[in-house]
C-alpha positions, 0 to 999 in steps of 0.5 A, a space after each residue: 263891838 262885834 268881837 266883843 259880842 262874838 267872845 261873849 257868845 263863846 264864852 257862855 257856850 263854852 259855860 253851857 258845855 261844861 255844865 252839861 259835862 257836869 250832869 254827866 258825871 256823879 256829884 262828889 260827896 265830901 266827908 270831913 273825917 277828924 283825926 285825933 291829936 295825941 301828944 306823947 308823954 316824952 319825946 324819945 330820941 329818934 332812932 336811926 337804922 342803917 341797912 346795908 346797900 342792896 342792889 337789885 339788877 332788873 330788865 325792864 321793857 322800856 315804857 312806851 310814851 302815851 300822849 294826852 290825845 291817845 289818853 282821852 281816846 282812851 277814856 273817852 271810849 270806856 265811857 262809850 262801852 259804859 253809856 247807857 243808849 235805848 232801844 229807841 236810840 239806835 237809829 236817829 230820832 225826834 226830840 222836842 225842845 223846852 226851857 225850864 229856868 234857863 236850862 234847855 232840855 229835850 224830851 223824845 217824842 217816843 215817850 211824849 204824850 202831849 203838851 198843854 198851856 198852863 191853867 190855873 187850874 191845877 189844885 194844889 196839894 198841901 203837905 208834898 214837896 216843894 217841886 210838887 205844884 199840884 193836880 190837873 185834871 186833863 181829858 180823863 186823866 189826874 195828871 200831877 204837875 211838878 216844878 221842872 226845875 227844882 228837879 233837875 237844876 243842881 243846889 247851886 243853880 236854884 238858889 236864883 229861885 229862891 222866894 219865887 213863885 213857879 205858877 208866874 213863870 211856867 207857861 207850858 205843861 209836858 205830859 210824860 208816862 201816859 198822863 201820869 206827870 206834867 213837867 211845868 216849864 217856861 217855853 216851849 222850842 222846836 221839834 228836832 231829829 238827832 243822830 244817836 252819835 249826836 249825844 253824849 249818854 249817860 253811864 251807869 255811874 251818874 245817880 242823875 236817873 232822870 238824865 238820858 244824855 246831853 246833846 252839846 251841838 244843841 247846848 241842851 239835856 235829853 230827858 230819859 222820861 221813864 227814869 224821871 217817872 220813877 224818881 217822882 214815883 219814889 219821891 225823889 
């Protein structure tokens, strides 16, 4: 029984690092182009052209063998020289842990301002989004409570949420861009130091704003707050 336990450990570690993976890298967008069928008015006989033989005598420089080892080397370093890392993260630095729907995600204390439990009394707002919960009115501040993971879960992982009601879930409310946003989630973890070379950061290539990096060791996502700020200014 225990290896049967410790192969099912493995086997969702190794489920949770792909799924960061994924975050990491841009969703693709499939197109379906129709191609026009033309039917010709007679078929014609096929017309065979002989060229003669030429040969061509070239020197080539043998090529050398590249091994798969050398290639991932390779583009793993063309995504280090493209990952985006900030300024706070050139040094090692603190992260608090957090659960939303299942995904473990981590913000930086740097651009922490406060963690309050959930209330009851956050009003809400007919007329926005669905990820929108409502308005909290915390010390002097109008903070604006979201659904976390309607955010930053992708389509296929939501559907899981489908007909629930977030307010029975969260228990805890991150406050982030000086009280501005209040990112409701289900559990509140550790604080925790990381080493910059600890996470995989994202590049200027994921359209994922919200997303810093992943942190695999940790099996969890790091937020990049600024980035999350602005798509909930935009509306995203």
């Amino acid at each position: 029984m225990a290896g049967h336990n410790s192969n099912i450990l493995v086997d969702e570690k190794l489920a949770v690092s792909l799924f960061l993976d994924s975050l990491l890298r841009e969703p693709e967008i499939e197109t379906e182009v129709e191609t026009p069928v033309v039917t010709p008015l007679t078929q014609p006989e096929p017309v065979i052209e002989i060229k003669p033989e030429v040969k061509i005598h070239q020197e080539t420089e043998p090529v050398a063998d590249i091994s798969t080892e050398t290639k991932l080397q390779v583009e793993e370093q063309k995504i280090v020289a493209e990952s985006i890392v900030p300024e706070w993260a050139k040094q090692p630095f603190q992260v608090l842990l957090f659960d939303v729907a299942g995904l473990k995600l981590a913000v930086p204390l740097i651009e922490l301002c406060g963690v309050i439990e959930w209330k009851d009394s956050v009003t809400e707002m007919p007329g926005h989004a669905d990820f929108y919960m409502g308005i909290l009115q915390h010390l002097n501040y109008k903070v604006a409570v979201i659904d976390t993971a309607r955010m930053v879960l992708p389509a296929n992982k939501l559907s899981h949420l489908a007909g629930e009601n977030p307010r029975e879930r969260v228990k805890h409310i991150v406050l982030i861009d000086d009280y501005r946003w209040g990112l409701a989630c289900d559990k509140i973890g550790e604080v925790i130091t990381l080493q910059p070379d600890e996470v995989r950061w994202r590049t200027s290539k994921t359209s994922r704003g919200w997303l810093a990096g992943t942190v695999i060791e940790h099996m969890c996502a790091l937020l990049n707050s600024e980035g999350f700020a602005q798509m909930l200014a935009n509306g995203r």
